[in-house]
PAGU-85883 format. One record per residue: residue number from 1; residue in three letters; chain; x, y, z of N, C-alpha, C, CB in turn. Coordinates in Angstrom, 1 decimal, m for minus. Glycine has a CB too. Example, Ala and Ser with C-alpha at 12.3 -4.5 7.8 and 13.67 -1.06 7.14 Angstrom:
2
(1 'ALA' 'A' (13.2 m5.7 7.8) (12.3 m4.5 7.8) (13.2 m3.3 7.8) (11.3 m4.5 9.0)),
(2 'SER' 'A' (12.8 m2.2 7.1) (13.7 m1.1 7.1) (12.9 0.0 7.9) (14.1 m0.6 5.7)),
END
This chain:
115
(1 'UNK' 'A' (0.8 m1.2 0.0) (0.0 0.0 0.0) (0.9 1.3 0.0) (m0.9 0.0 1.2)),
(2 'UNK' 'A' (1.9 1.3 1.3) (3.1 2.5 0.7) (3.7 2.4 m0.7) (4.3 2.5 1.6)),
(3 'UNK' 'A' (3.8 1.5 m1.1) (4.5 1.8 m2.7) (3.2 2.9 m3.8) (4.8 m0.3 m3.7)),
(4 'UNK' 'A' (2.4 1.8 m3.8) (1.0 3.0 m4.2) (1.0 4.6 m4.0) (m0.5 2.6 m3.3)),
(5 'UNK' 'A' (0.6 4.5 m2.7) (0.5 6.2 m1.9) (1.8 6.8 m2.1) (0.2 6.2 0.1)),
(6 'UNK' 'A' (3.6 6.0 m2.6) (4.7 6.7 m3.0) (4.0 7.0 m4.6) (6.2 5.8 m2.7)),
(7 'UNK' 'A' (3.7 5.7 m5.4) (4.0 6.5 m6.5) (2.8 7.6 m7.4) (4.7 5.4 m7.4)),
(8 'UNK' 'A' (1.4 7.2 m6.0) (1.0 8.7 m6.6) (1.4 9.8 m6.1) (m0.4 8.9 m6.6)),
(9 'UNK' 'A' (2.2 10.0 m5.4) (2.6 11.6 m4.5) (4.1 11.8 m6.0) (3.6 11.3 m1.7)),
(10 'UNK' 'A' (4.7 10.9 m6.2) (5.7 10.9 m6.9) (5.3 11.2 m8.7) (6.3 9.4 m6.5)),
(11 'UNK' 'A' (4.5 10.9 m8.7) (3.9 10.8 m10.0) (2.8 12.2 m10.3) (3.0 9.3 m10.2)),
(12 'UNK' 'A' (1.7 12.7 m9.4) (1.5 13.8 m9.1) (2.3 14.6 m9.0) (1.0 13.9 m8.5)),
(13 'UNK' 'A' (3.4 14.9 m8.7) (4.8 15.4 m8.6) (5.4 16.1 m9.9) (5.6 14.4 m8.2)),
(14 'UNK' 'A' (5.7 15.3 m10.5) (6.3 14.9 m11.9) (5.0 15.7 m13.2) (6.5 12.7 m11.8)),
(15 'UNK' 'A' (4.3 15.1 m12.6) (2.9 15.5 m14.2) (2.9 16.5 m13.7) (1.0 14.9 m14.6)),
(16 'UNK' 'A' (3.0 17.1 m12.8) (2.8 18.5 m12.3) (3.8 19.5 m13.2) (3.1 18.6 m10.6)),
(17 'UNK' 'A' (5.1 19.0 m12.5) (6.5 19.4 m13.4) (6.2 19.9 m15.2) (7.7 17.6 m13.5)),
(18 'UNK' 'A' (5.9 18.5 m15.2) (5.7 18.2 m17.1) (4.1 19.4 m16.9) (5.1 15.5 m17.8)),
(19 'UNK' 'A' (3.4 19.6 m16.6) (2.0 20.0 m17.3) (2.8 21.6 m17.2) (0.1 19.5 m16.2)),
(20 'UNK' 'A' (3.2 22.6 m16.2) (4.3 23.6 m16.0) (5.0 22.9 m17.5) (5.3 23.4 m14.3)),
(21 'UNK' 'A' (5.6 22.6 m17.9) (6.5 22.5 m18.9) (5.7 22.7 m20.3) (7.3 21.1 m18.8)),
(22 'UNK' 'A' (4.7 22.3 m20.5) (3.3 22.1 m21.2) (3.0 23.3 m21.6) (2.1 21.4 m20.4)),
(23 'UNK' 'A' (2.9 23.8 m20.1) (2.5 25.7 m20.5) (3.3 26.6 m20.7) (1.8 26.6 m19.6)),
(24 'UNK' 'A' (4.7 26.1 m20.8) (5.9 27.2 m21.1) (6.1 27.2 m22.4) (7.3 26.8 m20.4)),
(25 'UNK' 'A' (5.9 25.8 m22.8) (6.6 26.1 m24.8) (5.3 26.1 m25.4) (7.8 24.6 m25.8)),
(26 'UNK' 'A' (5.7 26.6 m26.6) (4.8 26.5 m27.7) (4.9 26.2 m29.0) (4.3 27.3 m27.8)),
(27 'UNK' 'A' (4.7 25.7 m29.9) (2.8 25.6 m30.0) (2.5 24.7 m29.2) (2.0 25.1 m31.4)),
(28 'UNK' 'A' (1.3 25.0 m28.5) (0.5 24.4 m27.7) (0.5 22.9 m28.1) (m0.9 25.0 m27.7)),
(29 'UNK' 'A' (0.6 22.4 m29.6) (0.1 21.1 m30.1) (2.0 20.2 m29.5) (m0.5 21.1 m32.3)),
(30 'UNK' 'A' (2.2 20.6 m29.1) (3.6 19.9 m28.2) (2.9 19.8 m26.6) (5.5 21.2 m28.1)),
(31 'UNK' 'A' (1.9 20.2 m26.3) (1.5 20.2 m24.8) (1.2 18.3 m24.5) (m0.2 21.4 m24.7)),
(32 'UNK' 'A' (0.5 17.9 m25.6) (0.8 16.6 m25.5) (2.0 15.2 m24.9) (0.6 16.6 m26.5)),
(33 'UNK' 'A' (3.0 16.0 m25.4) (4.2 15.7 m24.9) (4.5 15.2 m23.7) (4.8 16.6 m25.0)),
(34 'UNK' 'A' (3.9 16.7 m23.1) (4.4 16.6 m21.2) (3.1 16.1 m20.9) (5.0 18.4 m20.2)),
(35 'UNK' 'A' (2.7 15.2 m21.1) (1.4 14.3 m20.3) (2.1 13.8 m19.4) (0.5 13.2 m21.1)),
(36 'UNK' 'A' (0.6 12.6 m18.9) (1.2 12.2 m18.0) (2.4 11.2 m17.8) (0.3 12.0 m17.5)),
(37 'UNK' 'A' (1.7 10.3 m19.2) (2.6 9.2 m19.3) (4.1 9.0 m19.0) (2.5 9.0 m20.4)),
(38 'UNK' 'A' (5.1 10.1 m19.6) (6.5 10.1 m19.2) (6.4 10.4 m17.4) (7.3 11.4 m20.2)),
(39 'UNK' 'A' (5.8 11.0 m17.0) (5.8 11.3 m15.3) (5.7 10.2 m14.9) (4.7 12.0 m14.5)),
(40 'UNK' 'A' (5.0 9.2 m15.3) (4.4 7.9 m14.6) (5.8 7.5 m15.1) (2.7 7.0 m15.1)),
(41 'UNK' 'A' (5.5 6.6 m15.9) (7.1 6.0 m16.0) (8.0 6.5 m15.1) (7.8 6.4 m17.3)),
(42 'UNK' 'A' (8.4 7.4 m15.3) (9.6 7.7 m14.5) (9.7 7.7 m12.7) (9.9 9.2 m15.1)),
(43 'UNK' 'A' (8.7 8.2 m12.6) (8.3 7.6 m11.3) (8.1 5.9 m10.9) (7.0 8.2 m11.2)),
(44 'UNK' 'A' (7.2 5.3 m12.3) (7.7 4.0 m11.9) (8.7 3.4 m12.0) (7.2 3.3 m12.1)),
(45 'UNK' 'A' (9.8 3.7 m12.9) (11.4 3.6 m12.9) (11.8 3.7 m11.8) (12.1 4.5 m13.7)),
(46 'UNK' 'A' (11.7 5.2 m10.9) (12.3 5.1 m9.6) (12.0 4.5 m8.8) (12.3 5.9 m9.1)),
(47 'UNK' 'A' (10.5 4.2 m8.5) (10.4 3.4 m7.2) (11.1 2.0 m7.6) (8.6 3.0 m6.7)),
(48 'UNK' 'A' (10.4 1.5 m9.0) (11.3 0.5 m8.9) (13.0 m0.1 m9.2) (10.6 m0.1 m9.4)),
(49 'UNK' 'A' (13.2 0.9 m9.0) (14.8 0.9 m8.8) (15.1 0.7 m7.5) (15.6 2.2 m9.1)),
(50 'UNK' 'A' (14.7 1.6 m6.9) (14.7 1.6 m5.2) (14.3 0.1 m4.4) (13.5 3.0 m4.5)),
(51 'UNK' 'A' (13.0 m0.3 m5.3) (12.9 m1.6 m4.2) (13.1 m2.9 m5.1) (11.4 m1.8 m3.4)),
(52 'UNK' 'A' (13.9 m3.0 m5.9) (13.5 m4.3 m6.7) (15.3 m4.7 m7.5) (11.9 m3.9 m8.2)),
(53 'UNK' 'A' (15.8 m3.4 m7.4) (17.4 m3.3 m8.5) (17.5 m2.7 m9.8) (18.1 m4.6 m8.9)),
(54 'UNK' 'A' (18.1 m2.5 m10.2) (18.2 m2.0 m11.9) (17.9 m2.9 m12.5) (19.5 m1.7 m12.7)),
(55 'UNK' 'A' (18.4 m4.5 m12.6) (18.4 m5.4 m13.5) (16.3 m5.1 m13.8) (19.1 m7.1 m12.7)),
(56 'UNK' 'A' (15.8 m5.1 m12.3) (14.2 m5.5 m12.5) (13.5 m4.3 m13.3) (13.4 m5.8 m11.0)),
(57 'UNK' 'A' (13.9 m2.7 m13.0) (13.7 m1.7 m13.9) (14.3 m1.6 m15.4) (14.2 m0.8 m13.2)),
(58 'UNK' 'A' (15.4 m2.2 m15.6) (15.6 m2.3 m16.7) (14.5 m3.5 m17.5) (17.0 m2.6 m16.6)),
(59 'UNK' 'A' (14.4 m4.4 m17.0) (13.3 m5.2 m17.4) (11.6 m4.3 m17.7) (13.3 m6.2 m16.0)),
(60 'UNK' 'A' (11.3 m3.7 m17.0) (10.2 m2.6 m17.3) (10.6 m1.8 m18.4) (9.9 m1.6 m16.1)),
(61 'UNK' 'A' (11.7 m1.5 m18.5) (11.7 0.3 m19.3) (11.9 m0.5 m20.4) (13.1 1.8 m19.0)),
(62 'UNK' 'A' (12.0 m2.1 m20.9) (12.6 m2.7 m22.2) (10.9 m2.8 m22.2) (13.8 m4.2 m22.3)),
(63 'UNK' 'A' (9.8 m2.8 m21.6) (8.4 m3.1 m21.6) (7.5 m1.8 m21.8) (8.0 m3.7 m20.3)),
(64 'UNK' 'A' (8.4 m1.2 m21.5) (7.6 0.7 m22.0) (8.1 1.3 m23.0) (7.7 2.1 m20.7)),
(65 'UNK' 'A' (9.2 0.8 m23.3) (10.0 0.8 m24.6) (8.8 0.3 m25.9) (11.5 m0.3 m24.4)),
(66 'UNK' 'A' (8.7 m1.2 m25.9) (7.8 m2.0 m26.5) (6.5 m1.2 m26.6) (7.7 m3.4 m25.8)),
(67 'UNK' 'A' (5.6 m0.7 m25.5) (4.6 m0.2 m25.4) (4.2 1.2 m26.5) (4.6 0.0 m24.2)),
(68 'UNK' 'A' (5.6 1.9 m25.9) (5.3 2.6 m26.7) (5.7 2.8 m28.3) (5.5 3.3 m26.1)),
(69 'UNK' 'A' (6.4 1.9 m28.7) (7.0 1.6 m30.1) (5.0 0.9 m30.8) (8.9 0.0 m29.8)),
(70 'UNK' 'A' (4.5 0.2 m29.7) (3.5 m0.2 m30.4) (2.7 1.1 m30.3) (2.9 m1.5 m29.9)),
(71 'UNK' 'A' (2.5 2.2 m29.3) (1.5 3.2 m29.4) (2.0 4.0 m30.8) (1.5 4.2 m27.9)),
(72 'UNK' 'A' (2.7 4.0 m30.8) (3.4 5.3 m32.2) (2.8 4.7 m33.3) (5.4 5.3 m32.5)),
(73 'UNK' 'A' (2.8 3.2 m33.6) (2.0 2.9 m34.6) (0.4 2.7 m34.7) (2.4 2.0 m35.0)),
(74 'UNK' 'A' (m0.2 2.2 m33.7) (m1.5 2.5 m33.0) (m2.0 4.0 m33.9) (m1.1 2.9 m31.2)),
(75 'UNK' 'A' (m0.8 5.5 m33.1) (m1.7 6.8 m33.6) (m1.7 6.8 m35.1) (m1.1 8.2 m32.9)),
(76 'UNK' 'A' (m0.3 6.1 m35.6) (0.2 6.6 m37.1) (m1.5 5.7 m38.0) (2.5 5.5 m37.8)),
(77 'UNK' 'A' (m1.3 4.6 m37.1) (m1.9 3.9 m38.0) (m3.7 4.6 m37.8) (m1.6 2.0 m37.4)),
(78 'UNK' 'A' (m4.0 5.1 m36.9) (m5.5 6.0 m36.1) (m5.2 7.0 m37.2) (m5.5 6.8 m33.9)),
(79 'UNK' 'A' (m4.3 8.2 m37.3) (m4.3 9.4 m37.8) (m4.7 9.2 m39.1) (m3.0 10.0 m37.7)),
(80 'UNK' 'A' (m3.8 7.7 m39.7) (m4.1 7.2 m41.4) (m5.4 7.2 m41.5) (m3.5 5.7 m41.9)),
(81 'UNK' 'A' (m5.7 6.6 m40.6) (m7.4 6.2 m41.3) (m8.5 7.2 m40.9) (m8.1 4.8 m40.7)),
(82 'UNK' 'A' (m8.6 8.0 m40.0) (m9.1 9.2 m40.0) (m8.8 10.3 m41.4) (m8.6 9.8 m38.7)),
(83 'UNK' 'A' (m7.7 10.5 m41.2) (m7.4 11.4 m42.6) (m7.6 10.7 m44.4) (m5.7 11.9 m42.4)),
(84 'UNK' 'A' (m7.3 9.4 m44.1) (m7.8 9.3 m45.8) (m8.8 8.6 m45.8) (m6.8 8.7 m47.1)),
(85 'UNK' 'A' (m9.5 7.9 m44.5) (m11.0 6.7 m45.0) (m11.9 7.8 m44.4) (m11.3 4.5 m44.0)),
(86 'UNK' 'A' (m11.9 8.5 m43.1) (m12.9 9.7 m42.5) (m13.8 8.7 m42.1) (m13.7 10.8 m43.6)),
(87 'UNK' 'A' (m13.3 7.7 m41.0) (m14.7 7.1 m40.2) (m14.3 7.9 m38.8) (m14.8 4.9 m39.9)),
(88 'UNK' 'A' (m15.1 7.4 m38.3) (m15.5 8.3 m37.0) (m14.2 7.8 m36.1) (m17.3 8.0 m36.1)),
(89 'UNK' 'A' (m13.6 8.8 m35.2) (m13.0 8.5 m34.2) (m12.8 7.5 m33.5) (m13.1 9.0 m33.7)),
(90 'UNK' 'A' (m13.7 7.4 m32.9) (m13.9 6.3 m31.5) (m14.4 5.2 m32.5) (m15.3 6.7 m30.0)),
(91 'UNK' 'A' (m14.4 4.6 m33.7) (m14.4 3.5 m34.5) (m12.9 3.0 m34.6) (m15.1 3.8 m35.9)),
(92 'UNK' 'A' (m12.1 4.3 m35.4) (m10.4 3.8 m35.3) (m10.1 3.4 m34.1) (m9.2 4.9 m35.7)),
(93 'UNK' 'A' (m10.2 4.5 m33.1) (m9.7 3.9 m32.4) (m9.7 2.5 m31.4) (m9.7 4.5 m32.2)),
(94 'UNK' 'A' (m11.1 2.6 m31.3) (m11.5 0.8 m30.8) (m10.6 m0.2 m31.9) (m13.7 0.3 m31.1)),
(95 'UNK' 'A' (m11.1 0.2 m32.9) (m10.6 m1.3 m34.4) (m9.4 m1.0 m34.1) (m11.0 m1.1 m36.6)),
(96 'UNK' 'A' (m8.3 m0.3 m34.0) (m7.0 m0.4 m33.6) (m6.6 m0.4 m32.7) (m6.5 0.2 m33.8)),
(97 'UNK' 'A' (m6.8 m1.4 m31.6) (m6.5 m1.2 m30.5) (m5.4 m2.4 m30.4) (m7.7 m1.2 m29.6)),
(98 'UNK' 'A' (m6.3 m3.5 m31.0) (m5.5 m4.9 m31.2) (m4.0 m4.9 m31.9) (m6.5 m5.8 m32.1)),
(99 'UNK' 'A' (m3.7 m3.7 m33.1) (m2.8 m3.5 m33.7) (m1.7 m3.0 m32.3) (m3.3 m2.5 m34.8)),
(100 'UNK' 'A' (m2.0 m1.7 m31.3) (m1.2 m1.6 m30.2) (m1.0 m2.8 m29.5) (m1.6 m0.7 m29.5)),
(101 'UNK' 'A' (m1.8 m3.6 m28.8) (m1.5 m4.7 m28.4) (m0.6 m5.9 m28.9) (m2.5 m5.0 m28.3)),
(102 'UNK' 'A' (m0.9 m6.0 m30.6) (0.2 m6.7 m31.4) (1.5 m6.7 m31.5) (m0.1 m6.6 m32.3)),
(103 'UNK' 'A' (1.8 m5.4 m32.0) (2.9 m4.8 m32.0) (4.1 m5.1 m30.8) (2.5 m3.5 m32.0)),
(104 'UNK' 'A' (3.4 m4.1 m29.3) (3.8 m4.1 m28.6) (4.2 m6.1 m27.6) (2.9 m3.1 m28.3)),
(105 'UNK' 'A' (3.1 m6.6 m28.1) (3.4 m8.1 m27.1) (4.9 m8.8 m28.6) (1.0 m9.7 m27.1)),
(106 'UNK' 'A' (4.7 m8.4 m30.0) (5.7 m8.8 m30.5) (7.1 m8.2 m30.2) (5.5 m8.7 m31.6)),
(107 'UNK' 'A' (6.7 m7.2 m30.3) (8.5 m6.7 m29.7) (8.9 m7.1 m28.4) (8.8 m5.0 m29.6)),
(108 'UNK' 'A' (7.9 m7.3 m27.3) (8.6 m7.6 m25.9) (8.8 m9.4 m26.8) (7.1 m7.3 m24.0)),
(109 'UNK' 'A' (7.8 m10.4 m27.3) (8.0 m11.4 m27.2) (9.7 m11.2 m28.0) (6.7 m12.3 m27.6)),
(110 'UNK' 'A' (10.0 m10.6 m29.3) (11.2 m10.9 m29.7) (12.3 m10.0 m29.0) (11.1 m10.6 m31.1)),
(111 'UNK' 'A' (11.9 m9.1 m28.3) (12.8 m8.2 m27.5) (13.6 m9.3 m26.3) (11.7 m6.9 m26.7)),
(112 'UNK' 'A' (12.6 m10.6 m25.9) (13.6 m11.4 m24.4) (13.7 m12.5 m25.8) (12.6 m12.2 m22.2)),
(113 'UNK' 'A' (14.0 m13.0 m26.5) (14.3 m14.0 m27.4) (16.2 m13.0 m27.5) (13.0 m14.2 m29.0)),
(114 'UNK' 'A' (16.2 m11.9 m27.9) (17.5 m11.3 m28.4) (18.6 m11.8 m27.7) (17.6 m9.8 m28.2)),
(115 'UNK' 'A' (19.8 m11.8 m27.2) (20.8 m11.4 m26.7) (20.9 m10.8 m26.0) (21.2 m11.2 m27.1)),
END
């Protein structure tokens, strides 16, 4: 339960940082950027550094690595089909969901096969 209650005070913390960073630069369409997502990570990087070792954080960040290598194609693949098929939003994005999921479970599954 203290790891929780650390990494929302730690993570509230951090998005705070980043959302301040959000409203300093511009264009606004970079505000996206400093969400929350990098805060969280990084916060969960630290706690779990602190209680678990590098080896086990390194193990995560090769899993948020993956995650997000599959989100990047997820939006590329969302943005594509909004802009040249024009179905509704919340259609791409439900029907593409599986594509983030794919992506991402292939690179972690070929990411611990590597070297």
């Amino acid at each position: 339960m203290a790891e929780l209650v650390l990494r929302f005070l730690i993570g509230g913390a951090v998005v705070s940082v980043f959302a301040v960073l959000a409203e300093i630069f511009t264009p606004k369409s970079f505000a996206g950027l400093f969400g929350a997502a990098p805060s969280i990570a990084l916060a969960t990087i630290g706690i779990t550094i602190a209680h678990y070792g590098k080896a086990h954080a390194a193990t995560e960040a090769h899993s948020m690595v993956c995650g997000a290598i599959g989100f990047f194609i997820y939006a590329s693949a969302a943005s594509w089909f909004l802009m040249r098929i024009k179905i509704p939003a919340l259609a791409a994005a439900l029907a593409l969901l599986p594509v983030w999921f794919g992506v991402s479970a292939a690179l972690l599954w070929l990411a611990e096969r590597l070297p």
